[in-house]
C-alpha positions in Angstrom: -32.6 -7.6 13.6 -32.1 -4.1 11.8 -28.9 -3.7 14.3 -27.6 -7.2 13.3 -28.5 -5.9 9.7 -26.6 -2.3 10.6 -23.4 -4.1 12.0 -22.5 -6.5 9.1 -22.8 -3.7 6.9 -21.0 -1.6 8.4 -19.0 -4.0 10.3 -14.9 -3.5 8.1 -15.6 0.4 9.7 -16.3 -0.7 13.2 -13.2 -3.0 13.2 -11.4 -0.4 11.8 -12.3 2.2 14.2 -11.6 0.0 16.8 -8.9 -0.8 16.1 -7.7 2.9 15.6 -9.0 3.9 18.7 -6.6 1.0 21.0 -3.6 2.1 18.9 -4.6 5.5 19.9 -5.1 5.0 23.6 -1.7 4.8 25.0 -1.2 8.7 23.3 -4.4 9.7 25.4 -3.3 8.2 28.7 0.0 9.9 27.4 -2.3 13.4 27.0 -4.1 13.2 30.2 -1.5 12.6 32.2 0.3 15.2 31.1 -2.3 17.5 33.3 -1.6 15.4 36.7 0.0 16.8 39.2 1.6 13.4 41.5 2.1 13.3 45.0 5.1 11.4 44.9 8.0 10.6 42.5 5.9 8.4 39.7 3.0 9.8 37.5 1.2 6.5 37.6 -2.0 7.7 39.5 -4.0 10.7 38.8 -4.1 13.0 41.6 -5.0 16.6 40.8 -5.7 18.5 37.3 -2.9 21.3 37.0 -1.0 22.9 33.8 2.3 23.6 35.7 4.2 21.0 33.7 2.8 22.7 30.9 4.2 26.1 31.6 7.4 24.9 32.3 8.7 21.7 30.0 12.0 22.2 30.7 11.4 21.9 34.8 13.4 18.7 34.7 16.9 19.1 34.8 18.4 17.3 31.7 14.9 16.9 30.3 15.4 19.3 27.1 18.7 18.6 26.7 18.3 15.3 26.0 15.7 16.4 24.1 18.1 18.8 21.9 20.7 16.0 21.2 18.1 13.8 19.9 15.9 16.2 17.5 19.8 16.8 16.5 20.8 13.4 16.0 17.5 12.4 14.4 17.8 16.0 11.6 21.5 14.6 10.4 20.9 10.7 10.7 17.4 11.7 8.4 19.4 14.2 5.8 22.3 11.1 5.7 20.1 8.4 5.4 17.7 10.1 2.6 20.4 11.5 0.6 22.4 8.2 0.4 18.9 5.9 0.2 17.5 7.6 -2.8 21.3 7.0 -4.7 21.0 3.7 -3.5 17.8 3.2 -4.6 17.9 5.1 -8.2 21.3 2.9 -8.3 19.1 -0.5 -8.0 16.4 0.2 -10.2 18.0 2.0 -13.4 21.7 0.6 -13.8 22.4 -2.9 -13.9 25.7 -4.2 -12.3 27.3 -7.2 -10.9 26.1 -8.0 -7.5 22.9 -5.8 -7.8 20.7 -9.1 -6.8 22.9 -9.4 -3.8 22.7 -5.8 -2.5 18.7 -6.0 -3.1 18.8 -8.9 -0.7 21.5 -7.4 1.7 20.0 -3.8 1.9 16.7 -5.7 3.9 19.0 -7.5 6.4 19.2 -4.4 8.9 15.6 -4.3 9.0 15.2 -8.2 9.5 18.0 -8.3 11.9 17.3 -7.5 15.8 18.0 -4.4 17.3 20.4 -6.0 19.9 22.5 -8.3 17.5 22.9 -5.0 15.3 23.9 -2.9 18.6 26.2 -5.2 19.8 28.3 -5.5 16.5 28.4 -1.8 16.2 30.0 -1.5 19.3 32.5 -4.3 18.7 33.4 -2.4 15.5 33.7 1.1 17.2 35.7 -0.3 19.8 37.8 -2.1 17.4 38.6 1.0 16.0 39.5 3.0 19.0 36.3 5.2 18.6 35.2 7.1 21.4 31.5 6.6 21.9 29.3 9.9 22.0 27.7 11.8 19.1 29.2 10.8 16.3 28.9 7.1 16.8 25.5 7.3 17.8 24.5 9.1 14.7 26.8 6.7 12.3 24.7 3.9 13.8 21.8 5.9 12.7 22.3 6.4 9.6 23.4 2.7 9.1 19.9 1.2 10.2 17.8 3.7 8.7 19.3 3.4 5.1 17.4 0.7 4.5 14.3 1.6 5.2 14.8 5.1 2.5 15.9 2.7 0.4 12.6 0.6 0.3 10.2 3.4 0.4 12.0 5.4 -2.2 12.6 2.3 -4.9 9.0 1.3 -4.7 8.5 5.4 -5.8 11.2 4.6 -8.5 10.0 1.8 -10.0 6.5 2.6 -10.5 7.6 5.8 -12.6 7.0 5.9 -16.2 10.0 6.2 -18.1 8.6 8.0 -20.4 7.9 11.2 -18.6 11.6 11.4 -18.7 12.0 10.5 -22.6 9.4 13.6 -23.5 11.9 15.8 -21.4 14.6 14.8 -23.2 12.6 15.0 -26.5 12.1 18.5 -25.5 16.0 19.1 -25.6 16.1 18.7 -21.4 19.7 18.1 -20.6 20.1 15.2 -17.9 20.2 17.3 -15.0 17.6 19.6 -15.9 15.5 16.3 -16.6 16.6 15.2 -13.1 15.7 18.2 -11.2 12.5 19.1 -13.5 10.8 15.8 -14.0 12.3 12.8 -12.2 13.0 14.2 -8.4 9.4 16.2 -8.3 7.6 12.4 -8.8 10.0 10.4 -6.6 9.3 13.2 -4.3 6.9 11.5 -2.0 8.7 8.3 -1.9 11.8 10.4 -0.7 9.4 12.2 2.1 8.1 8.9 3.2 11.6 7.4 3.4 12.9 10.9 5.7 10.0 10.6 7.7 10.2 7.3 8.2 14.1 7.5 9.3 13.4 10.3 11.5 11.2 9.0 13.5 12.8 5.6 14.2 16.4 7.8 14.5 14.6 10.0 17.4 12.8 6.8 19.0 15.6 4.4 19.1 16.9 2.7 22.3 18.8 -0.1 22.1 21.1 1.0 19.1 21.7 4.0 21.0 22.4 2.5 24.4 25.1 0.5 23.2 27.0 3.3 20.8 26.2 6.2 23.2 29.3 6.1 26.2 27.9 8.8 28.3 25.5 10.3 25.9 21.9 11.1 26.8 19.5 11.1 24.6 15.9 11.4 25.2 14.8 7.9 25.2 17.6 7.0 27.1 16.6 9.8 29.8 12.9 8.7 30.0 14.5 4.9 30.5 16.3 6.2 33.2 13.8 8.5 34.8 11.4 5.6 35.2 14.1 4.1 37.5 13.9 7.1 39.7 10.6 8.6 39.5 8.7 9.8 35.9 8.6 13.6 36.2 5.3 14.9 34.3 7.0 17.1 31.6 8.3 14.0 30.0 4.5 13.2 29.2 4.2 17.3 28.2 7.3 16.3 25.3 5.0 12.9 24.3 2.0 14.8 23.9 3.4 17.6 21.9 5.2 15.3 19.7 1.9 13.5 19.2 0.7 17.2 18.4 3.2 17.9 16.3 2.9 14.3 13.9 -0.7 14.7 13.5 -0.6 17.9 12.1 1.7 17.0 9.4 -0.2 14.0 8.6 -3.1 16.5 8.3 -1.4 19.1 6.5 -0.1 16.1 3.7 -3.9 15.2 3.2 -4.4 18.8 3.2 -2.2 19.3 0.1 -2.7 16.2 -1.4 -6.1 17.2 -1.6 -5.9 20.3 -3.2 -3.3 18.8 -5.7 -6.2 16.1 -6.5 -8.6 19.1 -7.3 -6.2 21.2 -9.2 -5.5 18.6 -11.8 -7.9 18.4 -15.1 
């Protein structure tokens, strides 16, 4: 009975854990794997412990690469998409203009729309054009599907501002830009880091979008698609797990600072 008693208490943090711990589990199959050494082409069954994929990542011919162009593709679809987002966004929530309802419902259509339908219509529109596909196409399309998703995180920032931070600046004989720089970007701040986070994740994961508007580009989800044709090469799950490294450290060091800018406040 005092178990029974012991689980419904505590029974939201055992569902929660839980849960966290089977989102978690493909990363740690991800991890462990990274350490096998296969006998043959696929690194579906665990064989032998060994760090050799470790010490050399870029064993795999067109491995880091791939790799390259996509951090690259991901860095200038994120700056694009964040720097035109947050206009858009501080466009929809302070000026008022013919149409605005319209674009409000318009800018959530690439999110509700499927990957493949939005692929397939980039690609009629590039070839339309006469654009070669490579680079620049890929990273056009980028920038195009993750507008909308800086645009969400960064309006909900913007509207739940209080206007009157901004009126005290200009009380205090701030000029608009100074205002701006001073007062308004420093709270809509984290909405804006949300938003570039957000965009460059889903611009460095992306697979369908890209498959369509790449020509013979590779980038690195398109390389791990087509190594799993062939054989899966170990250092491709040495890339995953330091990835996975590399996210949870910023989500770390954010709690880390948001912390400490909790504590510093009176």
């Amino acid at each position: 009975m005092a178990l029974l008693r012991w689980t419904k208490r505590h029974l939201v943090v055992i569902a929660g854990l839980l849960t966290l711990g089977y989102l978690l589990l493909p990363n740690i199959v991800v991890t462990v794997f990274s350490f096998n050494e296969p006998k043959g082409r696929f690194n579906y069954e665990w064989q032998t412990f060994s760090t050799d994929a470790w010490t050399d990542p870029c064993g795999v011919a067109g491995l880091c690469g791939s790799l390259s162009l996509s951090l690259q593709l991901a860095a200038w679809a994120t700056l694009g998409a964040t720097v035109l987002g947050t206009m858009i966004a501080f466009a929809l929530v302070r000026y008022r203009f013919r149409a605005r309802g319209a674009v409000n419902s318009l800018i959530f259509l690439p999110m509700a729309m499927p990957e493949v339908v939005m692929a397939a219509s980039l690609l009629t529109l590039f070839l339309n054009l006469g654009a070669q596909l490579g680079f620049w196409t890929i990273l056009i399309a980028h920038i195009m599907f993750c507008l909308s998703f800086v645009v969400v995180a960064v309006k909900a920032r913007v509207m739940s501002m209080d206007p009157r931070l901004e009126e005290a600046a200009r009380d205090l004989y701030a000029g608009p830009v100074q205002t701006f720089v001073r007062v308004t970007l420093p709270i809509a701040a984290p909405g804006i880091a949300a938003g570039a986070l957000l965009a460059f994740a889903l611009s460095f994961d992306d697979f369908i979008i890209t498959n369509f508007t790449a020509g013979s580009t590779v980038t690195f989800p398109m390389f791990v698609w087509g190594s799993a044709q062939r054989g899966t090469p170990v250092q491709i799950n040495v890339i995953g797990t330091a990835m996975f490294v590399v996210a949870v450290l910023f989500v770390l060091a954010g709690m880390v600072i948001g912390g400490r800018r909790k504590r510093q406040k009176p």
